[in-house]
Backbone bond lengths (Angstrom), bond angles and torsions (degrees), N, CA, C in turn:
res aa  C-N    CA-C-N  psi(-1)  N-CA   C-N-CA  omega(-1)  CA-C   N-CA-C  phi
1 X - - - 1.463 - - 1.526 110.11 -
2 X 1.452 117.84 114.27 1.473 105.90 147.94 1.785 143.17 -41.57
3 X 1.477 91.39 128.12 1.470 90.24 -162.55 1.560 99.85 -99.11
4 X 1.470 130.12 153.29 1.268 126.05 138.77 1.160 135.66 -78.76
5 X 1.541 134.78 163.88 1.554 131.52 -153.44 1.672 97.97 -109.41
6 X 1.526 101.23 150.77 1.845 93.39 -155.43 1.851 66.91 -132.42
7 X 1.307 127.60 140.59 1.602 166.03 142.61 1.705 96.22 -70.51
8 X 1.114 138.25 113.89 1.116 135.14 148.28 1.575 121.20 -106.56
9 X 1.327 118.61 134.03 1.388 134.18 178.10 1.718 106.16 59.44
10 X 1.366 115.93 58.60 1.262 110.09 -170.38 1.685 102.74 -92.78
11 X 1.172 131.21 170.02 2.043 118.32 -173.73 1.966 95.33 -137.64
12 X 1.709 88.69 125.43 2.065 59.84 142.22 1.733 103.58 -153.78
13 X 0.964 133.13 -161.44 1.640 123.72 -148.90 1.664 82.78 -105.29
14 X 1.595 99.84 132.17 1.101 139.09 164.01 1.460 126.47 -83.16
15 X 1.517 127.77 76.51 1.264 111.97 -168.72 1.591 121.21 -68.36
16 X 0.837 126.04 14.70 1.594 136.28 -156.88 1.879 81.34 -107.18
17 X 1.519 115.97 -68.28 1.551 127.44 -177.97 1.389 109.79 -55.85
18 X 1.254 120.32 -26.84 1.651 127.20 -143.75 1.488 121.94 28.94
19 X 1.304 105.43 62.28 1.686 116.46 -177.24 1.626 92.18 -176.03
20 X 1.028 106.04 172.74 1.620 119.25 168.26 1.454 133.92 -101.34
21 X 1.358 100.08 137.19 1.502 103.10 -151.48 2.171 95.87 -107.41
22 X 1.598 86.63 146.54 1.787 88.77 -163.69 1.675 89.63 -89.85
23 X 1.027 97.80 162.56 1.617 113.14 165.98 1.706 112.10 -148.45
24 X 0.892 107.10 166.53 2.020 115.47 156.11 1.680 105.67 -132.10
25 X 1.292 97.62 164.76 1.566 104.89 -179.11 1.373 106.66 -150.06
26 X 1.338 119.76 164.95 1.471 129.22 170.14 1.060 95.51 -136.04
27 X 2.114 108.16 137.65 1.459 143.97 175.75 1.206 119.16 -96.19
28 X 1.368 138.81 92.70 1.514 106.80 171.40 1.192 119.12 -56.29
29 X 1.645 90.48 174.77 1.634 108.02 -150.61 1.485 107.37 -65.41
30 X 1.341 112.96 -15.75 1.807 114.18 -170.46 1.652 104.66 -116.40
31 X 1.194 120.01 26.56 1.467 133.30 -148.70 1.699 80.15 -93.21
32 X 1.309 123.54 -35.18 2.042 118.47 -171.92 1.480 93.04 -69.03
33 X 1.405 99.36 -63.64 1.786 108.62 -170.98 1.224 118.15 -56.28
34 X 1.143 135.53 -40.73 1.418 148.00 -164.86 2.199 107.30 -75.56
35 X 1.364 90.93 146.50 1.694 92.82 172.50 1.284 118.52 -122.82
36 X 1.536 107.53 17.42 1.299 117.36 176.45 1.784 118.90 -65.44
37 X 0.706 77.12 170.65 2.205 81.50 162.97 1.817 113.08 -117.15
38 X 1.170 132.38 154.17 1.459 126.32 -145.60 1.834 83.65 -140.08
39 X 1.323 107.58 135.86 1.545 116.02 155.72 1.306 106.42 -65.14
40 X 1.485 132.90 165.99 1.341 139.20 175.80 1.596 101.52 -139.32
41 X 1.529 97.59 163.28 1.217 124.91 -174.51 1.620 111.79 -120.08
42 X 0.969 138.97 127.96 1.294 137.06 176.36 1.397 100.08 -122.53
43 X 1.633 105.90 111.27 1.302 126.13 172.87 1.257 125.88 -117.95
44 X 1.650 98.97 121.23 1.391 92.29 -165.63 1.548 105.23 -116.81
45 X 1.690 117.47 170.02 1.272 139.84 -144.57 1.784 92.51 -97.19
46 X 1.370 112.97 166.54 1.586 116.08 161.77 1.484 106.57 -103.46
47 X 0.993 88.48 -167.89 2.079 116.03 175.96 1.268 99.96 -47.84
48 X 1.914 104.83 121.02 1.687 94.34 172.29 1.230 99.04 98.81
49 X 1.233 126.05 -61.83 1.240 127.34 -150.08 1.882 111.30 -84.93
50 X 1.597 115.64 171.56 1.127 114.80 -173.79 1.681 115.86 -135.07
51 X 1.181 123.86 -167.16 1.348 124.15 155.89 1.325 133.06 -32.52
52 X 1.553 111.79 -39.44 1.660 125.27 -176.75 1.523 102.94 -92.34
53 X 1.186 125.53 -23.87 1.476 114.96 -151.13 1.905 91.37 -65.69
54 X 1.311 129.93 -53.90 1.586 109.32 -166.54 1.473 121.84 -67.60
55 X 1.675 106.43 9.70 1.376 105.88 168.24 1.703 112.08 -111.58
56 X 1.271 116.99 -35.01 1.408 128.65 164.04 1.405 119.12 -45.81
57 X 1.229 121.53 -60.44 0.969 123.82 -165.37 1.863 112.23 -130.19
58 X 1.144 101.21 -15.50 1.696 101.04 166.13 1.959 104.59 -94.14
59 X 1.174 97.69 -3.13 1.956 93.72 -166.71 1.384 113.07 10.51
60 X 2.047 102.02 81.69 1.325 124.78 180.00 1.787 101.08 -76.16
61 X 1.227 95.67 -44.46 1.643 103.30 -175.33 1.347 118.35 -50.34
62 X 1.569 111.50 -43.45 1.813 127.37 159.96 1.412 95.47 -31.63
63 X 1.491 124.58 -104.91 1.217 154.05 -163.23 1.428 107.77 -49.52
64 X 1.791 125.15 -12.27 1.521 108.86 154.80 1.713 121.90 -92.88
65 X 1.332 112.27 -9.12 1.425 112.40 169.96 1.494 113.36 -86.03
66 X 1.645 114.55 -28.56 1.340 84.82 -165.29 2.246 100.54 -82.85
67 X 1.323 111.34 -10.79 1.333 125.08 -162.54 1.846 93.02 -83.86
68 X 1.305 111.92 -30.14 1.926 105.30 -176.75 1.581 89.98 -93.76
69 X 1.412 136.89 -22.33 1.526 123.72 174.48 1.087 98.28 -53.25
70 X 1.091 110.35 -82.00 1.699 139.32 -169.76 2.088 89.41 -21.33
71 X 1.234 124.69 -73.93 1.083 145.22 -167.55 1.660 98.92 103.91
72 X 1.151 121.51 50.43 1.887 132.32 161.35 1.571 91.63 -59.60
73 X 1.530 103.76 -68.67 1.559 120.52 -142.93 1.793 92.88 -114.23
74 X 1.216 105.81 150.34 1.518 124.53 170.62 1.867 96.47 -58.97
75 X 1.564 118.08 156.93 1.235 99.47 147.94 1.807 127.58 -75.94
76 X 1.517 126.36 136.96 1.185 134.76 -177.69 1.730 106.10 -102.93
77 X 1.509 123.19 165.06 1.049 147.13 -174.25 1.965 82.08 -128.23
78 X 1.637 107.01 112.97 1.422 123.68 169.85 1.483 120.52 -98.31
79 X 0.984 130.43 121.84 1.437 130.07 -173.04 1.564 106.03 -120.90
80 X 1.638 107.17 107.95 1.761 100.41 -179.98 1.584 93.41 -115.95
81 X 1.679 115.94 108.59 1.419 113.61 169.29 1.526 112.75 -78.11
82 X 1.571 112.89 -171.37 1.112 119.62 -171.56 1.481 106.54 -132.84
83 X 1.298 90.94 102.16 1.788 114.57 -170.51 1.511 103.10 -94.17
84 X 1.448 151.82 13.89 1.006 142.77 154.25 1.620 106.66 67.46
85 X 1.191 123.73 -138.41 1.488 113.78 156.68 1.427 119.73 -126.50
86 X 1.434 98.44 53.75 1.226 105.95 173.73 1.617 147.83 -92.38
87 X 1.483 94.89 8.85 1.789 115.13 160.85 1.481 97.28 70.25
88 X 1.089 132.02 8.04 1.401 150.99 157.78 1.554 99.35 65.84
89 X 1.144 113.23 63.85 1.720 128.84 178.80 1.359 94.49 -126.47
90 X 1.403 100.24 160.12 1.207 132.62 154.81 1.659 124.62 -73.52
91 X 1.368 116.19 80.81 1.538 106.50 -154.71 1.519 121.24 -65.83
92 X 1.383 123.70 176.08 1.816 109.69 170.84 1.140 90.67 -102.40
93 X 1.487 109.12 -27.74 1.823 77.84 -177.70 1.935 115.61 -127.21
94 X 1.256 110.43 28.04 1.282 135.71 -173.23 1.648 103.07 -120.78
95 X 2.182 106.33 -174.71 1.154 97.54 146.29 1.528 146.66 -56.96
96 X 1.698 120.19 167.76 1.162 111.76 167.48 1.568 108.90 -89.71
97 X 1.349 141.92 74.37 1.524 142.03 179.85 1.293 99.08 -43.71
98 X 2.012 123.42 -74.79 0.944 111.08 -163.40 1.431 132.50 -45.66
99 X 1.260 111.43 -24.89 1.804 119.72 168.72 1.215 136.00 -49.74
100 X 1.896 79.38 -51.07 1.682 91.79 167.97 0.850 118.05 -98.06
101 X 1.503 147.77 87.15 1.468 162.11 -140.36 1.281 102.88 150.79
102 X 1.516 110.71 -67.51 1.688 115.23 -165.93 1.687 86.72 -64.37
103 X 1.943 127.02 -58.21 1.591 99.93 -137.54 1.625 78.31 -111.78
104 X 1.197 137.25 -25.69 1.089 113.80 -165.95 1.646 125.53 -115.63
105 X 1.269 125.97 16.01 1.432 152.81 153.51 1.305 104.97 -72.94
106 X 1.623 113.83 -72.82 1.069 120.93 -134.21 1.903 76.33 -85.49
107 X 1.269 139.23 -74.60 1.469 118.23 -169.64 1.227 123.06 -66.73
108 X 1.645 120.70 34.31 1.491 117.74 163.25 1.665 88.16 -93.48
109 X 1.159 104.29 -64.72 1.773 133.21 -179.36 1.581 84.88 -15.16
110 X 1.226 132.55 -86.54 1.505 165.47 -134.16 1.427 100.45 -73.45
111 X 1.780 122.84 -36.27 1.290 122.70 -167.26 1.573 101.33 -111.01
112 X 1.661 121.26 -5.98 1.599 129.95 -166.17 1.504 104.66 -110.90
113 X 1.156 109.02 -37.94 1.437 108.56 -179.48 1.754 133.33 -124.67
114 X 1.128 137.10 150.94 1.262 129.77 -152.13 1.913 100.08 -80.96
115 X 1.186 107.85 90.75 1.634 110.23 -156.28 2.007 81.51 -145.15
116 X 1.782 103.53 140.12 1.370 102.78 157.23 1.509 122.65 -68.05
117 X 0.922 100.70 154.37 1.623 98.06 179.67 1.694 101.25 -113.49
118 X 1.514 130.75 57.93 1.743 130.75 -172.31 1.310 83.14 -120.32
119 X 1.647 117.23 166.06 1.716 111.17 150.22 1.119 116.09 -80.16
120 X 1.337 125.32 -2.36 1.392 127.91 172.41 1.573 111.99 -64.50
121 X 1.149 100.00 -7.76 1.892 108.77 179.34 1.191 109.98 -126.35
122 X 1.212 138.90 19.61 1.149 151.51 174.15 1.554 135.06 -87.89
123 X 1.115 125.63 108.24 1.980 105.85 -163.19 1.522 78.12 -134.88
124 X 1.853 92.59 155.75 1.252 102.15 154.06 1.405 111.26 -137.81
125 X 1.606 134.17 158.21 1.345 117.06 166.59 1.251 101.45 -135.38
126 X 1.880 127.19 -139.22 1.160 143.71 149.20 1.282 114.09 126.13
127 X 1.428 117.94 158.04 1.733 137.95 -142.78 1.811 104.39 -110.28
128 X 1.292 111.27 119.16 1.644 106.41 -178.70 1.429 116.25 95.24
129 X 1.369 116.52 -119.12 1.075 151.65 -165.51 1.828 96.61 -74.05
130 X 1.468 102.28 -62.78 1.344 131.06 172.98 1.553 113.20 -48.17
131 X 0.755 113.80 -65.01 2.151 120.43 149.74 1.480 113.89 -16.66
132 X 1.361 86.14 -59.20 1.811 97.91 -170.60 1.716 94.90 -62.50
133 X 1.701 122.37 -50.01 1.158 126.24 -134.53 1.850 90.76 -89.07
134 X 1.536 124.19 -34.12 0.914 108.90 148.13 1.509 149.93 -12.38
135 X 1.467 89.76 -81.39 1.488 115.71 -171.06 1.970 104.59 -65.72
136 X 1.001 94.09 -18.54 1.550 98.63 -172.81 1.397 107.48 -93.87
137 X 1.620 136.19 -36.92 1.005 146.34 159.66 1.315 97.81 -58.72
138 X 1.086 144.24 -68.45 1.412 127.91 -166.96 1.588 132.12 -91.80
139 X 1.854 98.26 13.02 1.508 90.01 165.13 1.872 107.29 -115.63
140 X 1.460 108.93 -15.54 1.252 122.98 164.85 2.008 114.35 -65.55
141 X 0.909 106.32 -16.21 1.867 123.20 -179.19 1.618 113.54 -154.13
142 X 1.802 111.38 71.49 0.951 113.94 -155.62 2.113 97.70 -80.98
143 X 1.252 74.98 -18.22 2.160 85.62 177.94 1.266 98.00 -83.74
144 X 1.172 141.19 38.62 1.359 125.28 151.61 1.352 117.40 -128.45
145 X 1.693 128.02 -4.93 0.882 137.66 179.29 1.429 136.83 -136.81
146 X 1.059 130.63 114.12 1.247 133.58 -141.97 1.886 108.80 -92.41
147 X 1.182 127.64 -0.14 1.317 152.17 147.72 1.380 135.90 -174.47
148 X 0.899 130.49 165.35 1.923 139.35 -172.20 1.356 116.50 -121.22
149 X 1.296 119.06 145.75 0.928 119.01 172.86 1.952 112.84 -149.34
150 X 1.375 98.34 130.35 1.408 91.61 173.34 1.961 119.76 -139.29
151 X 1.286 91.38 144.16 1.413 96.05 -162.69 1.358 96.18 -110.14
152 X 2.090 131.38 123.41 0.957 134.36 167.56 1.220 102.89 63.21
153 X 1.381 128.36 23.67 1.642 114.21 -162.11 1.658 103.07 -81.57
154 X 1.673 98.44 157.10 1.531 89.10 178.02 1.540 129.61 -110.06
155 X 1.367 103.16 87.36 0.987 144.01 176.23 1.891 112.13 -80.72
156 X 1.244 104.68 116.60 1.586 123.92 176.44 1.217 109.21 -131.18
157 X 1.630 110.86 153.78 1.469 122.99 175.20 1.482 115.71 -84.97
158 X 1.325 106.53 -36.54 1.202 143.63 -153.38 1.783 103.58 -102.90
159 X 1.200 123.42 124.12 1.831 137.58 177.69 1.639 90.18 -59.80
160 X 1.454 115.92 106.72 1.422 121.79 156.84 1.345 122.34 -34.55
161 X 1.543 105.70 125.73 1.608 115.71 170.60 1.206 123.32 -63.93
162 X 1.196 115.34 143.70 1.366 120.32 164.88 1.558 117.31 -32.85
163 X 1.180 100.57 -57.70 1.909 112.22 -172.53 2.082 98.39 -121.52
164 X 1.096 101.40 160.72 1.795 120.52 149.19 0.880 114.66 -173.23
165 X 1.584 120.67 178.15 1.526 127.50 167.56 1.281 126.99 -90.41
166 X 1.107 141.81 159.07 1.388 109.39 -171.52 1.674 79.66 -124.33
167 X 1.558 109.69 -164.19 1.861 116.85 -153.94 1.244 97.30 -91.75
168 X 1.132 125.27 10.28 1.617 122.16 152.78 1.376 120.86 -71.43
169 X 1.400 116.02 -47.74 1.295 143.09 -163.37 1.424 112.44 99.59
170 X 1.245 117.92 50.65 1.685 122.61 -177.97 1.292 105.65 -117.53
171 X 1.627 125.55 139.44 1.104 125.56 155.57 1.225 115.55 -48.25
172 X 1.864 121.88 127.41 1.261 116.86 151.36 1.506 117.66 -98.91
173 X 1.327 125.47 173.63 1.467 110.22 169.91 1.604 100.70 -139.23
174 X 1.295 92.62 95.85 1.723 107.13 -166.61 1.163 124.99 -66.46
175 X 1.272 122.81 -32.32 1.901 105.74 166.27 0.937 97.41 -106.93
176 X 1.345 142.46 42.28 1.877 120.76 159.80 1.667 84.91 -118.80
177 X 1.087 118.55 -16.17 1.849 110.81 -178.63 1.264 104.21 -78.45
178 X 1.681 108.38 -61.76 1.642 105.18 -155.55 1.575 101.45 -132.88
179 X 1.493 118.56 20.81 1.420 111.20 145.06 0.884 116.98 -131.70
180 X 2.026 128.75 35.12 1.223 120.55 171.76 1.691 117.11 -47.55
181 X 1.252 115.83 140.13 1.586 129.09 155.44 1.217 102.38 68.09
182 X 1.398 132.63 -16.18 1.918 130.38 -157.00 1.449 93.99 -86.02
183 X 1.374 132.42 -66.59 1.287 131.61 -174.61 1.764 111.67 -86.41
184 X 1.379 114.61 48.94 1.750 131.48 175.51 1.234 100.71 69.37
185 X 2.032 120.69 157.89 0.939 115.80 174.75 1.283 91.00 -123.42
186 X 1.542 119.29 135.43 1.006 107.74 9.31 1.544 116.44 -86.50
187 X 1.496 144.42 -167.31 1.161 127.27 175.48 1.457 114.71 -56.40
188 X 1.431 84.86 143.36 1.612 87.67 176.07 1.966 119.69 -130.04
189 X 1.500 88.91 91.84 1.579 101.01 -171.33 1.159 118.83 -44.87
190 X 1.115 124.40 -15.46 2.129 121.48 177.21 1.474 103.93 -80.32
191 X 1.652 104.44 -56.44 1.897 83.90 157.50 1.269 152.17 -48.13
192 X 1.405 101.18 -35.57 1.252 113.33 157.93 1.435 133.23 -49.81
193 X 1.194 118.69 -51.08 1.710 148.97 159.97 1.769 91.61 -35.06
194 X 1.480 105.22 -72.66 1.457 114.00 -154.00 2.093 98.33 -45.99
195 X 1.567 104.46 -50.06 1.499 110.17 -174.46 1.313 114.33 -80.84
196 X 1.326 122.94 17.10 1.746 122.57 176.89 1.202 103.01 -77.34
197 X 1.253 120.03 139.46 1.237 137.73 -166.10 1.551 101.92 -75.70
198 X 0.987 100.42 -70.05 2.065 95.74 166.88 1.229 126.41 -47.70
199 X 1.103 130.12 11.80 1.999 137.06 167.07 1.916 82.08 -121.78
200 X 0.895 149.69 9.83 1.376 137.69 145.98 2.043 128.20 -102.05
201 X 1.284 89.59 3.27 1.455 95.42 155.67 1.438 145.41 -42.48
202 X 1.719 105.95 -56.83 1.165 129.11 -160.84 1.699 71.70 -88.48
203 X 1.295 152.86 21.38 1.784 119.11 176.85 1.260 88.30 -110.79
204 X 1.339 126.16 -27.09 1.709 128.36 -167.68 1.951 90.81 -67.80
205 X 1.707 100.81 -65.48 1.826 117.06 -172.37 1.812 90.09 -33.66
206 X 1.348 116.17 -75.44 1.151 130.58 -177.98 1.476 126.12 -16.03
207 X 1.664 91.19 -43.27 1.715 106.86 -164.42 1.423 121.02 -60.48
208 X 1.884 92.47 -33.17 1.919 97.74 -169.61 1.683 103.13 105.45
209 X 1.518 114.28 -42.93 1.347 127.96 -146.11 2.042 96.94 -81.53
210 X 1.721 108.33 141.71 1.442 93.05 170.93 1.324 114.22 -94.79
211 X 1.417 115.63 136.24 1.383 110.62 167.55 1.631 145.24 -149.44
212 X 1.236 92.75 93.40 1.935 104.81 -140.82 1.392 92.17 -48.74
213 X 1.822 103.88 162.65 1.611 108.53 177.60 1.333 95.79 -136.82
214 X 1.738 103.11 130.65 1.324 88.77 153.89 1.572 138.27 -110.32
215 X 1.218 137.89 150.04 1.061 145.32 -152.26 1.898 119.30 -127.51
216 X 1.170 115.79 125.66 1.593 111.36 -165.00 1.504 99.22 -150.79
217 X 1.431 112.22 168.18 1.590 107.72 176.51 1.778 84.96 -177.56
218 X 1.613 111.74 152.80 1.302 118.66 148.48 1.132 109.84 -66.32
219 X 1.894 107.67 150.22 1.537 108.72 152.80 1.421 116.91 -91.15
220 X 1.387 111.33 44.65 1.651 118.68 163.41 1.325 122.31 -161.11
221 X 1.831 86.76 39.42 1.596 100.49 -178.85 1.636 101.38 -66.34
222 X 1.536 106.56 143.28 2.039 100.08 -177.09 1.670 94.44 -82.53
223 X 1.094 122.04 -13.67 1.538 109.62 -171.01 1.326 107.78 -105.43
224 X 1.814 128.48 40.01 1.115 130.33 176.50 1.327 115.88 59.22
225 X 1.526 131.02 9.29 1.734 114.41 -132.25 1.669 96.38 -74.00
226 X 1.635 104.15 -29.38 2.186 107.12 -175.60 1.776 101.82 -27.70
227 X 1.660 90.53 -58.68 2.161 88.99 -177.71 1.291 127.45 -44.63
228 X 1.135 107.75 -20.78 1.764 131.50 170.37 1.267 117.93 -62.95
229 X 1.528 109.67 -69.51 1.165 131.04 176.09 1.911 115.63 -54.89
230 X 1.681 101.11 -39.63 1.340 83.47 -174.14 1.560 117.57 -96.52
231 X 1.505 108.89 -11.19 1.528 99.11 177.66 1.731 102.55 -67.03
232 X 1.694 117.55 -26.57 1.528 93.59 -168.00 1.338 103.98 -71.97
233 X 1.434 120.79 -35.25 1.615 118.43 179.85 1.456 125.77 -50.70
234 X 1.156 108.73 -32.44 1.892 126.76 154.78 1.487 109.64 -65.63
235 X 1.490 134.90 -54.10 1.510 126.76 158.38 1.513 104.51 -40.19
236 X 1.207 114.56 -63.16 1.575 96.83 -160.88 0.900 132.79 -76.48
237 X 1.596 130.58 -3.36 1.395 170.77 -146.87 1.810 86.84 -102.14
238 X 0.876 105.11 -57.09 1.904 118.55 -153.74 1.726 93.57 -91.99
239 X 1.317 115.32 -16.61 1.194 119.54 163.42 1.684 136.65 -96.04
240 X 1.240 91.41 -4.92 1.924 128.63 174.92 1.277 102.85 43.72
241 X 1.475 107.47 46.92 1.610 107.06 144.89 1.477 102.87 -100.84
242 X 1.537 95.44 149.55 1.250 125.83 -179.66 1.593 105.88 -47.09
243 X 1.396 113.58 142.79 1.629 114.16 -179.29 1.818 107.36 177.25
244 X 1.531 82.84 153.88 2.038 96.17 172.79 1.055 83.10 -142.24
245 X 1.180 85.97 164.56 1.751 130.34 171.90 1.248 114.75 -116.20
246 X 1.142 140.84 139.15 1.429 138.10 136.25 1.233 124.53 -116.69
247 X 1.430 129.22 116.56 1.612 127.56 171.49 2.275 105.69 -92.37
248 X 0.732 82.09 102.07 1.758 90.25 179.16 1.525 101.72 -80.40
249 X 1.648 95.26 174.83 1.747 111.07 169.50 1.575 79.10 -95.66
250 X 1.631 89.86 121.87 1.528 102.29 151.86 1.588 136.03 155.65
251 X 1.235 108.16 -174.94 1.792 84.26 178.62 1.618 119.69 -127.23
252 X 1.238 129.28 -159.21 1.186 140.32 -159.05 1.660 108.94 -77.28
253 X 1.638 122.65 32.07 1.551 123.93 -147.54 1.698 95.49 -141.87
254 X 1.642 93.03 -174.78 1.619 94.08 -162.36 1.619 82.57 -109.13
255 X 1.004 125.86 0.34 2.147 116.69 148.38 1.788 102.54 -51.82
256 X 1.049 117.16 -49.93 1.888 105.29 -168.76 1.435 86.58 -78.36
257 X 1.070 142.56 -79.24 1.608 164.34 -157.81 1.620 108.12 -24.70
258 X 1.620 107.22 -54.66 1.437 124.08 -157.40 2.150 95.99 -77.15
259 X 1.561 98.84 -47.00 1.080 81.84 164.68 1.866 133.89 -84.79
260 X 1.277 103.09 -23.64 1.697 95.31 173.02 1.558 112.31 -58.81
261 X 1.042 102.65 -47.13 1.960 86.47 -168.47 1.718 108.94 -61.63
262 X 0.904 117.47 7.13 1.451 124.76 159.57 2.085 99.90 -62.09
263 X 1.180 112.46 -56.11 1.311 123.35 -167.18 1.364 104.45 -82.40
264 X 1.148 130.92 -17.79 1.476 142.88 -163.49 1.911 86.56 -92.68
265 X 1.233 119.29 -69.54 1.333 109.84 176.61 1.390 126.65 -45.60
266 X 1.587 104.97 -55.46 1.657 100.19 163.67 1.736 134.41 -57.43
267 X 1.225 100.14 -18.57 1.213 111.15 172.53 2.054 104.70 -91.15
268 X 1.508 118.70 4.04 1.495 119.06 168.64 1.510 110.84 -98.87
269 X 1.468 108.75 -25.03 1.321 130.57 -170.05 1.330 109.41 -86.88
270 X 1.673 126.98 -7.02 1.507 125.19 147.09 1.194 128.52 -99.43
271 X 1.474 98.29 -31.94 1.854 92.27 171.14 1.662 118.86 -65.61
272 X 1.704 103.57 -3.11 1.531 116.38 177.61 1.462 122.81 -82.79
273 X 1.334 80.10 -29.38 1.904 104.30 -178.67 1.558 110.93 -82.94
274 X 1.853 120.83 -30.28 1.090 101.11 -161.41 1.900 94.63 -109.59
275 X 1.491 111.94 8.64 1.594 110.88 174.33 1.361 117.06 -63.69
């Protein structure tokens, strides 16, 4: 089998960060030889997680050679930056991530590598945190991306509690774990509000622009996330943008993950076909 060439932890200076921001990428295998230009994927990491994790431990790179052999999937140009745990916002009292992603990722990407630069070539996805950071990048900048996709992402209707249980029956302690400092310290729920992905609906409806989403969750996510997933699929439904759902057997891990983005690509590989 032809393989493609994977860059791990590569950096380059972020003027938005003023420091340099890491990324990894995957090449297809004819990406030296070839004079084509390549759609891209920007895949991003969850909570915790970094640049390597969707090749470490999701082995995205596996599952894009054997799916562009096969000819499933077009070959793609993959871009997994390194968002820290920063919920891919612009913080008030943190970094600005979303900045550097929207202006300064994506036009290094665009001016470094043989990649279109249209939104018609544009994808975004990612698992968790990355879900969320997705869906928010691409309904907040619906002209830059030509579909979304989020897996388990954590996505709420509702301003996160201080405390819950999760489906174990364990205390969690939800913004001192996984929204320390990103949305102000102390938290600051109107910001929060402002970056909920469901008060960014009506800008996508608004736009004119089509842009299918996809949407997935275990049914044994511990952090409830399916309720997440399905009220927005009912928002967007009632908003008649294009959208799926999937509720799987499964849980909050890269066992559901490793195999969905199998479906997440095929589901990039029609909204590619029918642009």
């Amino acid at each position: 089998m032809v393989k493609g060439t994977v860059y791990e932890s590569l950096s380059f200076f972020s003027p938005t960060l003023e420091r340099d921001l890491k990324y990894s990428i995957y090449l297809p295998a004819e990406y030296e030889e070839d004079s084509r230009r390549y759609s891209t994927i920007y895949l991003l990491h969850g909570h915790s997680g970094n640049e390597v994790s969707w090749l470490r431990k999701g082995h995205v790179d596996q599952t894009l050679d054997i799916m562009i052999n096969s000819g499933e999937i077009p070959p793609f140009v993959v871009v997994m930056p390194d968002a820290q745990n920063s919920w891919y916002v612009d913080s008030p009292v943190g970094e600005k991530y979303e900045t550097a992603i929207i202006k300064d990722l994506i036009g290094f990407v665009e001016g470094h590598y043989k990649v279109r630069n249209t939104r018609g070539d544009r994808f975004v996805a990612g698992l968790s945190m990355g879900g969320y950071g997705a869906l928010k990048l691409a309904f907040k900048h619906p002209d830059m991306f030509l579909s979304a996709a989020s897996l388990s992402g954590g996505i709420t209707r509702d301003v996160p509690p201080e405390t819950d249980v999760d489906i174990n029956g364990d205390v969690i302690h939800i913004r001192e774990d996984y929204y320390h400092d990103v949305f102000g310290d102390p938290f600051d729920p109107d910001f929060w509000e402002k970056e909920n992905v469901f008060n960014w609906v009506d800008n996508v409806k608004n736009s004119g622009l089509t842009l299918p989403v996809y949407l997935s969750c275990g049914n044994e996510d511990y952090f409830y996330l399916y309720l997440g997933a399905t009220e927005l699929y009912h928002e967007l439904r009632l908003a008649k943008i294009e959208s799926v759902l999937y509720i799987r057997d499964g849980e909050h891990n890269w066992l559901l993950w490793q195999e969905d983005i199998k479906e997440v690509l095929r589901f990039f590989k029609r909204a590619l076909d029918l642009y």
